[in-house]
Legacy VTK file of the C-alpha trace (Angstrom):
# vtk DataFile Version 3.0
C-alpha trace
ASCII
DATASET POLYDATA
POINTS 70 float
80.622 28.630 -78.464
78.264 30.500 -75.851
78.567 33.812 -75.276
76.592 35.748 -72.202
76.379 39.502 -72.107
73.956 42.426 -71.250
72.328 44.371 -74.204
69.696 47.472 -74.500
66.995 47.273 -77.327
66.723 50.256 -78.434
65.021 51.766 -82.107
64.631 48.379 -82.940
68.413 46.907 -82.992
69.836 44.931 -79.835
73.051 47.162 -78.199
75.423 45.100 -76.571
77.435 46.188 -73.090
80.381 45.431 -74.670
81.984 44.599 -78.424
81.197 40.834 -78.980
84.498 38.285 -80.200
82.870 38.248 -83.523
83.557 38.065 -86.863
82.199 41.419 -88.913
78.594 39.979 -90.794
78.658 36.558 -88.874
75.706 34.656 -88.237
75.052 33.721 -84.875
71.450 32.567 -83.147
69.846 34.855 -80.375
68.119 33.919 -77.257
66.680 36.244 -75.082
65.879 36.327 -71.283
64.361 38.941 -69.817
64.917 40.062 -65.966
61.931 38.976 -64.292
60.874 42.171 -62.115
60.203 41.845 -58.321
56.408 42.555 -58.941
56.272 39.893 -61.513
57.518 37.317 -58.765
55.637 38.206 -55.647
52.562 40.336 -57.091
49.367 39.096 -55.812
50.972 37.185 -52.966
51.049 39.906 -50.419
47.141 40.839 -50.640
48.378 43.804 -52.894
45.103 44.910 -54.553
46.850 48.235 -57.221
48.376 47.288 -60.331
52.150 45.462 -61.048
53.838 48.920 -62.183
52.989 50.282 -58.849
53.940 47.995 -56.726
57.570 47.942 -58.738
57.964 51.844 -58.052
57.170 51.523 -54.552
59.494 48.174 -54.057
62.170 50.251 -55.932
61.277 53.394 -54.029
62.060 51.230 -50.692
64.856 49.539 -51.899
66.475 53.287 -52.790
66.181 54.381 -49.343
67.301 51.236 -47.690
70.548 51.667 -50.269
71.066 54.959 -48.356
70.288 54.044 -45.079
73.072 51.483 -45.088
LINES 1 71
70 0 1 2 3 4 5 6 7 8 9 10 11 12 13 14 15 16 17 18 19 20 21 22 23 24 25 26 27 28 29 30 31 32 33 34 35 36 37 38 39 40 41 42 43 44 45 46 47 48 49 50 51 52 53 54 55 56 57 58 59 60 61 62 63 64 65 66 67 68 69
């Protein structure tokens, strides 16, 4: 059985969105997958010459007041 769900790591111990159809101290195997960030797909590509993190604020920035605009 597969199971797909959102989770927060957080003080060391994966949180998961939502209670899991588990039995209580069953094993299971973990894969993660991490988002990939905007930055991390189109950094370098547009001639942007500052650093990842700051080109992810300013695409979020953007994408905050577009949200608003609309």
């Amino acid at each position: 059985m597969t199971i797909t769900v959102q989770a927060t790591y957080e003080n060391g111990v994966l949180k998961p969105a939502q209670p899991l159809p588990l039995d209580e101290r069953e094993q299971v195997q973990v894969t993660i997958h991490r988002p990939t960030r905007v930055a991390d797909r189109t950094y370098g590509l547009i001639g942007w010459t500052g650093d990842a993190e700051a080109f992810e604020q300013l695409f979020q920035e953007s994408e905050s007041k577009h949200s608003e605009e609309s």
